[in-house]
mmCIF entry with sequence, helices, sheets and N, C-alpha, C, O atoms, coordinates in Angstrom:
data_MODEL
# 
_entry.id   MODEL 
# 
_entity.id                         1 
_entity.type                       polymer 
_entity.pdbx_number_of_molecules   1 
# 
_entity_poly.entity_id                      1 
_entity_poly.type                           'polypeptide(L)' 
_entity_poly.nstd_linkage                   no 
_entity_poly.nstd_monomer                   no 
_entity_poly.pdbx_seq_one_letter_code       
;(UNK)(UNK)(UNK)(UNK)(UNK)(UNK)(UNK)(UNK)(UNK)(UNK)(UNK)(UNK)(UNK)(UNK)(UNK)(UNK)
(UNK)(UNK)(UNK)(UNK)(UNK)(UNK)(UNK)(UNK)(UNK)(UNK)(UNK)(UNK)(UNK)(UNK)(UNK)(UNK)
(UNK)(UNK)(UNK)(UNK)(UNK)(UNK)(UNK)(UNK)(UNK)(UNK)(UNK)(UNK)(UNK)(UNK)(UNK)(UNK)
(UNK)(UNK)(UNK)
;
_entity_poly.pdbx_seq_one_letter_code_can   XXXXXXXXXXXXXXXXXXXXXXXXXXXXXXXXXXXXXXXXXXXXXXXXXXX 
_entity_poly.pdbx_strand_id                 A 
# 
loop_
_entity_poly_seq.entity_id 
_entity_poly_seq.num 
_entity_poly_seq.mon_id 
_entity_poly_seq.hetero 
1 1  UNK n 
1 2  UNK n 
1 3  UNK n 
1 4  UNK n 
1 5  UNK n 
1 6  UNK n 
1 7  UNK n 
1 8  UNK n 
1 9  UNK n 
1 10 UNK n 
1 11 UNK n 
1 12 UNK n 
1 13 UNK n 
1 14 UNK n 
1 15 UNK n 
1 16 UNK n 
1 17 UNK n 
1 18 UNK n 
1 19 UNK n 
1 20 UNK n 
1 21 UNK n 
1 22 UNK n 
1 23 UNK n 
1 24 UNK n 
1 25 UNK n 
1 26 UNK n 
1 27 UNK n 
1 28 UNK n 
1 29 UNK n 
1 30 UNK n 
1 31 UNK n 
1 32 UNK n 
1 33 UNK n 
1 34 UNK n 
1 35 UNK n 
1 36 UNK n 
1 37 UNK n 
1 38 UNK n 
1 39 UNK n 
1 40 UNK n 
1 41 UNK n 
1 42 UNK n 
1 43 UNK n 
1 44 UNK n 
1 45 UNK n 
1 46 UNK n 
1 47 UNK n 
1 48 UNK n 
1 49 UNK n 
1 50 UNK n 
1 51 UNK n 
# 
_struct_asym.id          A 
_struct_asym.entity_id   1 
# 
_struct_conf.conf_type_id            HELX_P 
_struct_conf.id                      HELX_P1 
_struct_conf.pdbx_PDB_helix_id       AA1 
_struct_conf.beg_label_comp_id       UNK 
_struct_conf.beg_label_asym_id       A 
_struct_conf.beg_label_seq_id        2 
_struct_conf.pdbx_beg_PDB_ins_code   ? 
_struct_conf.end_label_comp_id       UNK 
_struct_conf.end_label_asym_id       A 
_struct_conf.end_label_seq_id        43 
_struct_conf.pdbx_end_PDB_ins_code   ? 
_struct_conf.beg_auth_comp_id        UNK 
_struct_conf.beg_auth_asym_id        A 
_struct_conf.beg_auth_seq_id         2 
_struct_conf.end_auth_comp_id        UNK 
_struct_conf.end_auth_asym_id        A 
_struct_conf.end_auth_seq_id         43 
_struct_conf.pdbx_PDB_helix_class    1 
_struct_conf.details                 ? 
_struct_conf.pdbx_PDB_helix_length   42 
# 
_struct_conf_type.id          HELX_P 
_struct_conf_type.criteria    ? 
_struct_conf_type.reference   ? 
# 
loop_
_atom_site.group_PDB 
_atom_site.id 
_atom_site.type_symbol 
_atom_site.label_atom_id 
_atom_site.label_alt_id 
_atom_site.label_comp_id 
_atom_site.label_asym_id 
_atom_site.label_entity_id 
_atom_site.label_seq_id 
_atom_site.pdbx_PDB_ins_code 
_atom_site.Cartn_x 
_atom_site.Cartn_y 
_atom_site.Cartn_z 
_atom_site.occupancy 
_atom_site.B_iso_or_equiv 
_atom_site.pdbx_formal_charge 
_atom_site.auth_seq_id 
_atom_site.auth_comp_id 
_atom_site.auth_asym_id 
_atom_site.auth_atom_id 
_atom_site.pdbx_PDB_model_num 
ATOM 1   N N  . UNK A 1 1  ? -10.249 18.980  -30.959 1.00 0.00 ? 1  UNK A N  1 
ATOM 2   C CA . UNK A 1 1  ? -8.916  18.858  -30.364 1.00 0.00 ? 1  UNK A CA 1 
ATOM 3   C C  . UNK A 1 1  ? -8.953  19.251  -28.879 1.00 0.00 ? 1  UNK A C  1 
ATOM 4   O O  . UNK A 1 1  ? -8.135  18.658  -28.175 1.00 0.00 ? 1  UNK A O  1 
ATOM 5   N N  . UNK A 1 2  ? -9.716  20.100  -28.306 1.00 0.00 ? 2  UNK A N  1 
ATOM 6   C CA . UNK A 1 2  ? -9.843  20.909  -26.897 1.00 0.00 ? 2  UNK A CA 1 
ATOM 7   C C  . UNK A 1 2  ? -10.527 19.557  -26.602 1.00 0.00 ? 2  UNK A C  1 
ATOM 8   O O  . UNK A 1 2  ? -9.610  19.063  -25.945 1.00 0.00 ? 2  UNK A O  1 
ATOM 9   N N  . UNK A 1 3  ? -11.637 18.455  -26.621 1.00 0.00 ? 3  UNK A N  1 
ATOM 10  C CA . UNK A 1 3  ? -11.993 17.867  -26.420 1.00 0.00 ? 3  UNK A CA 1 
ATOM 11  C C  . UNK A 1 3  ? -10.982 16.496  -25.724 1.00 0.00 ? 3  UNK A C  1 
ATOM 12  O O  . UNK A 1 3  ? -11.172 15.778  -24.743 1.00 0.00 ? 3  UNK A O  1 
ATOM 13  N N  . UNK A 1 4  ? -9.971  16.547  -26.649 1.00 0.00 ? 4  UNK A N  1 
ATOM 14  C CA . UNK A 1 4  ? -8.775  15.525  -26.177 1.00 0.00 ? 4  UNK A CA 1 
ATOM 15  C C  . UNK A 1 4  ? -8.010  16.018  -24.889 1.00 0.00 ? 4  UNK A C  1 
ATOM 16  O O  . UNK A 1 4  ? -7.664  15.333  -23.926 1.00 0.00 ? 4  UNK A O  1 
ATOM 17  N N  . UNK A 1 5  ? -7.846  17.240  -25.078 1.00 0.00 ? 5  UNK A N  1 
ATOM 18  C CA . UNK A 1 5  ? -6.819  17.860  -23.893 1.00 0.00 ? 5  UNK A CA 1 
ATOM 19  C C  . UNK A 1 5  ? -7.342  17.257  -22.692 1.00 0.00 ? 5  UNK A C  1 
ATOM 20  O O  . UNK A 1 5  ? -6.685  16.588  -21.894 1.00 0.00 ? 5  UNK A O  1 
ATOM 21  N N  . UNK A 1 6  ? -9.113  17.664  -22.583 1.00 0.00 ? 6  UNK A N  1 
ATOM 22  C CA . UNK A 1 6  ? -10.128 17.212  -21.248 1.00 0.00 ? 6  UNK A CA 1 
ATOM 23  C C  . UNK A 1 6  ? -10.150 16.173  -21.106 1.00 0.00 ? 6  UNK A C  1 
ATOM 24  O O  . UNK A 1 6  ? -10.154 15.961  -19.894 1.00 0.00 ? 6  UNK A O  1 
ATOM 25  N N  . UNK A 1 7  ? -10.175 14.988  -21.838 1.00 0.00 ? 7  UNK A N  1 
ATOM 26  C CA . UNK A 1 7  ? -10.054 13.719  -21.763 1.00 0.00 ? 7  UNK A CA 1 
ATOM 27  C C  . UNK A 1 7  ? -8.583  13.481  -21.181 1.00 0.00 ? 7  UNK A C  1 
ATOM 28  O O  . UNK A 1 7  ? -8.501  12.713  -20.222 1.00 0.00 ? 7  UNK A O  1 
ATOM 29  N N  . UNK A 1 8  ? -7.666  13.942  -21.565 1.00 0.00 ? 8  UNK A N  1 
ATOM 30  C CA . UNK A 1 8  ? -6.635  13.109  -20.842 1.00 0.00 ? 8  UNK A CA 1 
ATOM 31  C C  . UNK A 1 8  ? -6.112  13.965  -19.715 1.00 0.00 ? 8  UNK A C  1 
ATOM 32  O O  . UNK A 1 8  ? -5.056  13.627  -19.179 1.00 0.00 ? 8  UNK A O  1 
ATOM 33  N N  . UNK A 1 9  ? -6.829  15.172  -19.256 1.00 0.00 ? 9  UNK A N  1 
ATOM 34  C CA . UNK A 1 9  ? -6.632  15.973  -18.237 1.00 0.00 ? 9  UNK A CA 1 
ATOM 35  C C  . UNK A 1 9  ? -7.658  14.318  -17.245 1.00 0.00 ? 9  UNK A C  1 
ATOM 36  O O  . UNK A 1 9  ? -7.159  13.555  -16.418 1.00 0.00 ? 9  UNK A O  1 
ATOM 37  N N  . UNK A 1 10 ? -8.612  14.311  -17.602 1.00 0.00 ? 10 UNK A N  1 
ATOM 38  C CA . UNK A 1 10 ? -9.608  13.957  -16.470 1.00 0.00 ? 10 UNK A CA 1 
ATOM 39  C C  . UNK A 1 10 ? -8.848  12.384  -16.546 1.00 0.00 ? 10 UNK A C  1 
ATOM 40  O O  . UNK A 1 10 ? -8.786  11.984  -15.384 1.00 0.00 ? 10 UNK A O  1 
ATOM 41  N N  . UNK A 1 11 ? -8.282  11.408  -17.440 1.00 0.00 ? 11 UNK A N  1 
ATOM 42  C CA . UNK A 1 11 ? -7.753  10.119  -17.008 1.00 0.00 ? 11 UNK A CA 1 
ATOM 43  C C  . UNK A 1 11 ? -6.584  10.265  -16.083 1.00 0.00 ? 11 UNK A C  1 
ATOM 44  O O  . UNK A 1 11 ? -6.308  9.340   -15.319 1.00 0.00 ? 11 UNK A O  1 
ATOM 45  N N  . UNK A 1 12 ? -5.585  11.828  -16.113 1.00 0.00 ? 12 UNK A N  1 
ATOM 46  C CA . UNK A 1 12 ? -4.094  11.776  -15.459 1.00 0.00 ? 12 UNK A CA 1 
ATOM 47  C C  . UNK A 1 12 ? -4.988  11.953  -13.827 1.00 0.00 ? 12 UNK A C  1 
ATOM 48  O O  . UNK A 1 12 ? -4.573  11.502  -12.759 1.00 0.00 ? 12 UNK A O  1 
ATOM 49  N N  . UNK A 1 13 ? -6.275  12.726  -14.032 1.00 0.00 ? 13 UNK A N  1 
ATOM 50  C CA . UNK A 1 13 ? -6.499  12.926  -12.269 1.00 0.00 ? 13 UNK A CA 1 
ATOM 51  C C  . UNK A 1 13 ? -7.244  11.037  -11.977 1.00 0.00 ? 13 UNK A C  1 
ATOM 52  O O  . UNK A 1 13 ? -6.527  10.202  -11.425 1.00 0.00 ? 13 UNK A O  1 
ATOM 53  N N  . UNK A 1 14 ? -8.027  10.840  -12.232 1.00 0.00 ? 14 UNK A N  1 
ATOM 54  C CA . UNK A 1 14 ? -8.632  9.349   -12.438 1.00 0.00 ? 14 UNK A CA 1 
ATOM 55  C C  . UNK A 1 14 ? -6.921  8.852   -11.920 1.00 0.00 ? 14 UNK A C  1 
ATOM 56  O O  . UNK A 1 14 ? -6.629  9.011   -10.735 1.00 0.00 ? 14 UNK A O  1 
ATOM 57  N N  . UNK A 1 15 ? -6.159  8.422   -12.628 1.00 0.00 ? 15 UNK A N  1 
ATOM 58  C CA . UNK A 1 15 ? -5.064  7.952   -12.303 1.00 0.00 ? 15 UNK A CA 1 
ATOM 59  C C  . UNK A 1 15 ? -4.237  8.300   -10.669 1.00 0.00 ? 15 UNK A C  1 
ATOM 60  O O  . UNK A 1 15 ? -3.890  7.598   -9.720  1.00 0.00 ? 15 UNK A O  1 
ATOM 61  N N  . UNK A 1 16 ? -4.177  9.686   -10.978 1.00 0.00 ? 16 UNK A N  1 
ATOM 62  C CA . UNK A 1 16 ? -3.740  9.864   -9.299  1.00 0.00 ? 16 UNK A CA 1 
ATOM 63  C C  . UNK A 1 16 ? -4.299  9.459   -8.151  1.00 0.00 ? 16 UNK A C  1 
ATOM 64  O O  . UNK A 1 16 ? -3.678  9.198   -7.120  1.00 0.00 ? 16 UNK A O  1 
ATOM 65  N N  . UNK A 1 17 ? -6.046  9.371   -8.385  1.00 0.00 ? 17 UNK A N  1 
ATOM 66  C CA . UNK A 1 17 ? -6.719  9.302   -7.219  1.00 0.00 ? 17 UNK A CA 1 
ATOM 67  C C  . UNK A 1 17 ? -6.378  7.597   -6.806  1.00 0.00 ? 17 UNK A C  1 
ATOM 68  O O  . UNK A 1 17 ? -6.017  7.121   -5.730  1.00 0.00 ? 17 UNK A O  1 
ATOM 69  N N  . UNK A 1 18 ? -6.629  6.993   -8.008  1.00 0.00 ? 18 UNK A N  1 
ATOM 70  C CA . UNK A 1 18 ? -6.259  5.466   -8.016  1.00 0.00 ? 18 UNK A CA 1 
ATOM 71  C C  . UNK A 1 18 ? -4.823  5.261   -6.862  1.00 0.00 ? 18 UNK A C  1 
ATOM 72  O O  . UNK A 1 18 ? -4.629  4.677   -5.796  1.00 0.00 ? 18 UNK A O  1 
ATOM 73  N N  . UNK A 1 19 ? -4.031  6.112   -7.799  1.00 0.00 ? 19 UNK A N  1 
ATOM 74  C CA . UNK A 1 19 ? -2.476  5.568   -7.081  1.00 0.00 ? 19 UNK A CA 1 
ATOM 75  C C  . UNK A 1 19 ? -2.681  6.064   -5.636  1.00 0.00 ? 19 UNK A C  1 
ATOM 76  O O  . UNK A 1 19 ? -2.666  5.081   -4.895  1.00 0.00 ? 19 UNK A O  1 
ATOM 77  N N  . UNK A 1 20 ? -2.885  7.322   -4.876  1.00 0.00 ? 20 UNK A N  1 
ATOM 78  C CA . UNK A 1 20 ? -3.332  7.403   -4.225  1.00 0.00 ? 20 UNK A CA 1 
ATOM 79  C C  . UNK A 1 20 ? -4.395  6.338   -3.231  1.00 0.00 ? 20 UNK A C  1 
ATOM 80  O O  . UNK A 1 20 ? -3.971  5.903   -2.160  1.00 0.00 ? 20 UNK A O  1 
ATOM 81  N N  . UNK A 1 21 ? -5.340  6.107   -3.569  1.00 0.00 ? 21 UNK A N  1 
ATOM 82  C CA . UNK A 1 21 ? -5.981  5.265   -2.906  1.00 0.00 ? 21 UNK A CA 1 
ATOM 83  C C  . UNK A 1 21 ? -5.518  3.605   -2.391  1.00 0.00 ? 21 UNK A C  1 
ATOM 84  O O  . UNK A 1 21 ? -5.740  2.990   -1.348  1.00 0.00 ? 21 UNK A O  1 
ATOM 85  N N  . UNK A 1 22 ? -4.646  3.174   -3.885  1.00 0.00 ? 22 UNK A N  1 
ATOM 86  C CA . UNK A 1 22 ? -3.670  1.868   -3.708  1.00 0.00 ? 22 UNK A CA 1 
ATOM 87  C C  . UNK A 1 22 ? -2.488  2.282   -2.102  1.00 0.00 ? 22 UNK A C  1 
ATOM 88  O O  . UNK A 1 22 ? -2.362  1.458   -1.196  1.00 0.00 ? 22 UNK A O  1 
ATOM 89  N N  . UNK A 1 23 ? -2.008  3.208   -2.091  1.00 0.00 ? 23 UNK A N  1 
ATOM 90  C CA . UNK A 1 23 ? -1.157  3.597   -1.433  1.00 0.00 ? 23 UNK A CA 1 
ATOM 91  C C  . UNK A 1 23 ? -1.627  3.338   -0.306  1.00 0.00 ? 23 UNK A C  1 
ATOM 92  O O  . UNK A 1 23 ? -1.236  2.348   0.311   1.00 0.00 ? 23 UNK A O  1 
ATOM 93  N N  . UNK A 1 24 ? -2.463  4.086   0.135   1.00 0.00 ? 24 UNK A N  1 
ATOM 94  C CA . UNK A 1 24 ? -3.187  4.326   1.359   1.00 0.00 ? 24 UNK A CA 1 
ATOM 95  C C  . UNK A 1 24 ? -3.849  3.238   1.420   1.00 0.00 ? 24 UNK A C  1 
ATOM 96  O O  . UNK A 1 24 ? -4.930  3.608   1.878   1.00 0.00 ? 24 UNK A O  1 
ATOM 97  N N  . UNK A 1 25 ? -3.919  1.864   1.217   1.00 0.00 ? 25 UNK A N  1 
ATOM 98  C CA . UNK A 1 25 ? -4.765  0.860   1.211   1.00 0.00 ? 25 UNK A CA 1 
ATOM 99  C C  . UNK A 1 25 ? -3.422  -0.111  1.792   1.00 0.00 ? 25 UNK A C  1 
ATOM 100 O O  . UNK A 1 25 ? -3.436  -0.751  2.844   1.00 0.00 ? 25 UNK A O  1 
ATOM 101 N N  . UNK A 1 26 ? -2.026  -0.014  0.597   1.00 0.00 ? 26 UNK A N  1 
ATOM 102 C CA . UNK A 1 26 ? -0.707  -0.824  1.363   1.00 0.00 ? 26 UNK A CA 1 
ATOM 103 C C  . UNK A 1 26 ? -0.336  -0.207  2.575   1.00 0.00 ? 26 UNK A C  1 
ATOM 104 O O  . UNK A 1 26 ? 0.092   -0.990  3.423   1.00 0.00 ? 26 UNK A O  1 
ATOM 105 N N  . UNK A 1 27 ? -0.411  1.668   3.067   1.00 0.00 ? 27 UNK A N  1 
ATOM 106 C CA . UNK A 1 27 ? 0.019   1.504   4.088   1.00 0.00 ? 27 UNK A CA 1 
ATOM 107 C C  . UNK A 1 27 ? -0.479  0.783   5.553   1.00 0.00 ? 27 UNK A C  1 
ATOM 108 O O  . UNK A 1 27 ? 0.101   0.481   6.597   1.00 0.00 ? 27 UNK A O  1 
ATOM 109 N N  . UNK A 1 28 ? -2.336  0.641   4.878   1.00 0.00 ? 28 UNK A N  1 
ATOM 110 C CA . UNK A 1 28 ? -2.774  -0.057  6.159   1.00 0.00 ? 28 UNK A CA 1 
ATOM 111 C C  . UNK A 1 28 ? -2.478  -1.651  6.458   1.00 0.00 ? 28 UNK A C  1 
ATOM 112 O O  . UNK A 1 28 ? -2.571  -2.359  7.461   1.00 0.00 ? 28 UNK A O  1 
ATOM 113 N N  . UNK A 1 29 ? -2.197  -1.798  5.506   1.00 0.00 ? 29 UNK A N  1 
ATOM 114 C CA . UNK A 1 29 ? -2.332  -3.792  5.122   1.00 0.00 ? 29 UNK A CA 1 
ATOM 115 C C  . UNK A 1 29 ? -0.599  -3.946  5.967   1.00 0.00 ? 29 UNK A C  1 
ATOM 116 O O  . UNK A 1 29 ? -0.332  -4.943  6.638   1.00 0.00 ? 29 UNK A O  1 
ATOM 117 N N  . UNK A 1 30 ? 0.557   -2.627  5.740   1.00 0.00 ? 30 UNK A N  1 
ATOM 118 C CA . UNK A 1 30 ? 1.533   -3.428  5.607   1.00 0.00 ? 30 UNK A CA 1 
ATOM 119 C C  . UNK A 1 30 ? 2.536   -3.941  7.126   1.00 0.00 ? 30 UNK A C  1 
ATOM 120 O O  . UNK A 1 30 ? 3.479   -4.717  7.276   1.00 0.00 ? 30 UNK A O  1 
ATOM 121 N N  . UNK A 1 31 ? 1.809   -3.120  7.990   1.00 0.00 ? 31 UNK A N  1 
ATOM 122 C CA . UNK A 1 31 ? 2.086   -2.942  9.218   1.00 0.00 ? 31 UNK A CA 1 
ATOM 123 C C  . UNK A 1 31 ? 1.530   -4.070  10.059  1.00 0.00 ? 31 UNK A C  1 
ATOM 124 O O  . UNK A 1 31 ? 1.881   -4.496  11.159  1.00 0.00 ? 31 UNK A O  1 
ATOM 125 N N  . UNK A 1 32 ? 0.413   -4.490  9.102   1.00 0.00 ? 32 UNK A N  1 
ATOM 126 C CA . UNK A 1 32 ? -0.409  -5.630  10.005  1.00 0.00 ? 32 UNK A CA 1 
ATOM 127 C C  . UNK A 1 32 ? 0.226   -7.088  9.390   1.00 0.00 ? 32 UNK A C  1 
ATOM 128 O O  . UNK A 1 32 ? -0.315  -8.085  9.869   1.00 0.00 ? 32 UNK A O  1 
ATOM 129 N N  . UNK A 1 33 ? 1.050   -7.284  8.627   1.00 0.00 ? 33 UNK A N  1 
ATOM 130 C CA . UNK A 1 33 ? 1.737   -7.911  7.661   1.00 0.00 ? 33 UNK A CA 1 
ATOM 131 C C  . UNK A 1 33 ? 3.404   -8.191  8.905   1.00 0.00 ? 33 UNK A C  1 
ATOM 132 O O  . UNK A 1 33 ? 3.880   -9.174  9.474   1.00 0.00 ? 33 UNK A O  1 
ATOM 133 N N  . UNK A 1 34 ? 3.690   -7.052  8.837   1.00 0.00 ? 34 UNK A N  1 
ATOM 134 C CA . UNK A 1 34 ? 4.833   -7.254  9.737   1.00 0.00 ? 34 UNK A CA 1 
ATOM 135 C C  . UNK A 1 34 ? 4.652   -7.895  11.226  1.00 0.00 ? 34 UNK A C  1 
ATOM 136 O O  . UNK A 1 34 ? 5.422   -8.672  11.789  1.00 0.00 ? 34 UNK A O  1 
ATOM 137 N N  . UNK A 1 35 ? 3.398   -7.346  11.721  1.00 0.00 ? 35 UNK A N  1 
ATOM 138 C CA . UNK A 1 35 ? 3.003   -7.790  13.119  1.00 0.00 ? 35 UNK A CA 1 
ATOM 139 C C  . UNK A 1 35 ? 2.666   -9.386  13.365  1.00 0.00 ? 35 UNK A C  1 
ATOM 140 O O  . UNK A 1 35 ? 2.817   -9.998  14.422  1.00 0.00 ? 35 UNK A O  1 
ATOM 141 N N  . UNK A 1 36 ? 2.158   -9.911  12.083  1.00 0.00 ? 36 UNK A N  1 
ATOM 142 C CA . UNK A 1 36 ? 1.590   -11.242 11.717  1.00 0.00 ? 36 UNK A CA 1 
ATOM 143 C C  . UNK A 1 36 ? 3.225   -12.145 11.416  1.00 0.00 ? 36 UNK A C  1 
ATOM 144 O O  . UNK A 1 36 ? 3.408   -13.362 11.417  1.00 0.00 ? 36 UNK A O  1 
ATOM 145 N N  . UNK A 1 37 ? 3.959   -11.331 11.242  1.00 0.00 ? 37 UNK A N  1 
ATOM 146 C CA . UNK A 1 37 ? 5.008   -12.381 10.575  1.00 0.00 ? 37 UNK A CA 1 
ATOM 147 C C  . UNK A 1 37 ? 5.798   -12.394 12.021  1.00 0.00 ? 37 UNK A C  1 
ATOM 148 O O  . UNK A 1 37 ? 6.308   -13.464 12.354  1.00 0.00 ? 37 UNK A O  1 
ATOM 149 N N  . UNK A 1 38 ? 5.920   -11.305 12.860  1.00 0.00 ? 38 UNK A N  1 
ATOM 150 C CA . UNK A 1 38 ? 6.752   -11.185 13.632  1.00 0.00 ? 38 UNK A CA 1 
ATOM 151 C C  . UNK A 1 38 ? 5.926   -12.310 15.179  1.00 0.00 ? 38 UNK A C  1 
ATOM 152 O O  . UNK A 1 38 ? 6.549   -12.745 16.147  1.00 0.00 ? 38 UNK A O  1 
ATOM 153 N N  . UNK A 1 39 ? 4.661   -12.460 14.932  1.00 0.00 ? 39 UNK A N  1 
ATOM 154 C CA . UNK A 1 39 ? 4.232   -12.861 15.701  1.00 0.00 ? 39 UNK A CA 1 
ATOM 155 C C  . UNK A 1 39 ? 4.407   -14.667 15.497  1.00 0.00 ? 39 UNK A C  1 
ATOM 156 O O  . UNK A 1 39 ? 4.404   -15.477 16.424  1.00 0.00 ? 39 UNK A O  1 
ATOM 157 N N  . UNK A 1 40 ? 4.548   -14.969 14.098  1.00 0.00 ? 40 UNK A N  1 
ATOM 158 C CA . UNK A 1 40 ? 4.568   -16.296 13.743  1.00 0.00 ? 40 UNK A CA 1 
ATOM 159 C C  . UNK A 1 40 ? 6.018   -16.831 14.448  1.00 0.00 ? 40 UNK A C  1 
ATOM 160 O O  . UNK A 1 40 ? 6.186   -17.857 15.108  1.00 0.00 ? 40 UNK A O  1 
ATOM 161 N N  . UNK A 1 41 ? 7.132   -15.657 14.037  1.00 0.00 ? 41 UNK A N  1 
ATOM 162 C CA . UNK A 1 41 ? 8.141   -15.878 14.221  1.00 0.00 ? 41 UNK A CA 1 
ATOM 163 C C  . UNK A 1 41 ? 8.692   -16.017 15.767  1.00 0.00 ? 41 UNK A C  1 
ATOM 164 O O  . UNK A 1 41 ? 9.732   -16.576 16.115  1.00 0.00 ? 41 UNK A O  1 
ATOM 165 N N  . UNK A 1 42 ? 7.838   -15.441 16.499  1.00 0.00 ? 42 UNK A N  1 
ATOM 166 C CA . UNK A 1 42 ? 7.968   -15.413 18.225  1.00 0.00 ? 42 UNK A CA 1 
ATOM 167 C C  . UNK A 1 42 ? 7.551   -16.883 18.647  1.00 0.00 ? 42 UNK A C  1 
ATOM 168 O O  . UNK A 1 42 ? 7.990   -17.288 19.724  1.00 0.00 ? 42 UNK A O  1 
ATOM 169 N N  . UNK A 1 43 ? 6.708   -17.748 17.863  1.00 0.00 ? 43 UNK A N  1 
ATOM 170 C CA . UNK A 1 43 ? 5.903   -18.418 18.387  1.00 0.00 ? 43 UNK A CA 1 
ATOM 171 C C  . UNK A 1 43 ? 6.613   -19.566 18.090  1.00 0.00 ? 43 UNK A C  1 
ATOM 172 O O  . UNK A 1 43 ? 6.834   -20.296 19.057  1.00 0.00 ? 43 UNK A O  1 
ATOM 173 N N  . UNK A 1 44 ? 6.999   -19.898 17.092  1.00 0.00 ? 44 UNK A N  1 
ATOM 174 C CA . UNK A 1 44 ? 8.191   -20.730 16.353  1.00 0.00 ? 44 UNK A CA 1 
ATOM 175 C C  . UNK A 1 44 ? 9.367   -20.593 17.161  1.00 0.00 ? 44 UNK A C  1 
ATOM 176 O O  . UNK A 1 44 ? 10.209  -21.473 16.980  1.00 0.00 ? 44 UNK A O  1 
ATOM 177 N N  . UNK A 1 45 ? 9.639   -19.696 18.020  1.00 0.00 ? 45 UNK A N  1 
ATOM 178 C CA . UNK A 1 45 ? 10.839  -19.840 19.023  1.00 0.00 ? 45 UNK A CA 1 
ATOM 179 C C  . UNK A 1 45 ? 12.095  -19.536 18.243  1.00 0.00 ? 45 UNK A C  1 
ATOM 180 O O  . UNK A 1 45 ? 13.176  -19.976 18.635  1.00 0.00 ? 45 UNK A O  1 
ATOM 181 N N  . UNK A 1 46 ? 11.972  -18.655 16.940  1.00 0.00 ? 46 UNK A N  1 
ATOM 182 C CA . UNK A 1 46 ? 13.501  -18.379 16.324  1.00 0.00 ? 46 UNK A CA 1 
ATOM 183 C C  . UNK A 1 46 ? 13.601  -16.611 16.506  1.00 0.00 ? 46 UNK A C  1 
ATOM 184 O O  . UNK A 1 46 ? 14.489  -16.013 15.898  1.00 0.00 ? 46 UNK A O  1 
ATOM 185 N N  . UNK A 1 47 ? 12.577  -15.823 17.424  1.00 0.00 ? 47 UNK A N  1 
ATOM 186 C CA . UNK A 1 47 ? 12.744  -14.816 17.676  1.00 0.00 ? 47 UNK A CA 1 
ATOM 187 C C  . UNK A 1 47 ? 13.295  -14.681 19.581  1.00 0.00 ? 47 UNK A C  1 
ATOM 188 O O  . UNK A 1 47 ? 12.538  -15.013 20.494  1.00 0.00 ? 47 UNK A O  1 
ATOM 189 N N  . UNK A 1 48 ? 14.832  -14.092 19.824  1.00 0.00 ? 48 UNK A N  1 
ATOM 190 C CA . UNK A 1 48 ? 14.647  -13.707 21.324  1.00 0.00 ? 48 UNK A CA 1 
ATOM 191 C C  . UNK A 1 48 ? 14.905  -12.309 21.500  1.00 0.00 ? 48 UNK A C  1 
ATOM 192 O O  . UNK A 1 48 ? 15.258  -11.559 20.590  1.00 0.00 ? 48 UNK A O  1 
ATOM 193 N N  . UNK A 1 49 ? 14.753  -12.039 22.479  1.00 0.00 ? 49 UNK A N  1 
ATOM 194 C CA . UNK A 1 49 ? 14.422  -10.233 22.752  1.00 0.00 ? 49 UNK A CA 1 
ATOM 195 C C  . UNK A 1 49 ? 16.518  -10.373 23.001  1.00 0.00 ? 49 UNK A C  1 
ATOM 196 O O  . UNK A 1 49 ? 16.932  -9.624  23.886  1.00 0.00 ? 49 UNK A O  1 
ATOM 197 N N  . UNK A 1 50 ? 17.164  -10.882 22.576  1.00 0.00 ? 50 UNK A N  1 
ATOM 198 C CA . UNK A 1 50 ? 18.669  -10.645 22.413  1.00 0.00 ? 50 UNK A CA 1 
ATOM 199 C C  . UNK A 1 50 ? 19.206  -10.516 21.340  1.00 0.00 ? 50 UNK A C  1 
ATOM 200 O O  . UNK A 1 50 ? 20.233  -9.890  21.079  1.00 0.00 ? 50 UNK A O  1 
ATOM 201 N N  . UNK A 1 51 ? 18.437  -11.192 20.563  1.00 0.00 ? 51 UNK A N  1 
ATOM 202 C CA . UNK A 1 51 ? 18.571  -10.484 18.959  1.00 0.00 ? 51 UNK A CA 1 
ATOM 203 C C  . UNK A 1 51 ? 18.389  -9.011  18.804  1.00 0.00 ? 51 UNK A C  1 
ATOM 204 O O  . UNK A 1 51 ? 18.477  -8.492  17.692  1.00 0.00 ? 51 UNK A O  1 
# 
C-alpha cells in the first residue's frame, strides 16, 4: 500500500513539471504569434496607427 502512495506522489510531480514546461513553451510561442498576426495585418493595409 506505501508503494501506491509513491507512485502517485511521483506521477502528481511528473504532471506538474509537464504543465509547467507546456506553459513556459506557450508563453514563448504566444507573443511571436501576436507579432506575426499584427504584422500580416499592417501589411494588408487594415491596420492604421489611428486605430
Amino acid at each position: 500500500m506505501k508503494h501506491l502512495h509513491i507512485i502517485f506522489s511521483l506521477l502528481f510531480i511528473m504532471l506538474g513539471i509537464v504543465i509547467i514546461t507546456i506553459s513556459k513553451m506557450i508563453e514563448e510561442v504566444i507573443p511571436k504569434l501576436g507579432y506575426a498576426a499584427f504584422q500580416s495585418a499592417a501589411a494588408a493595409g487594415s491596420y492604421t496607427p489611428n486605430d
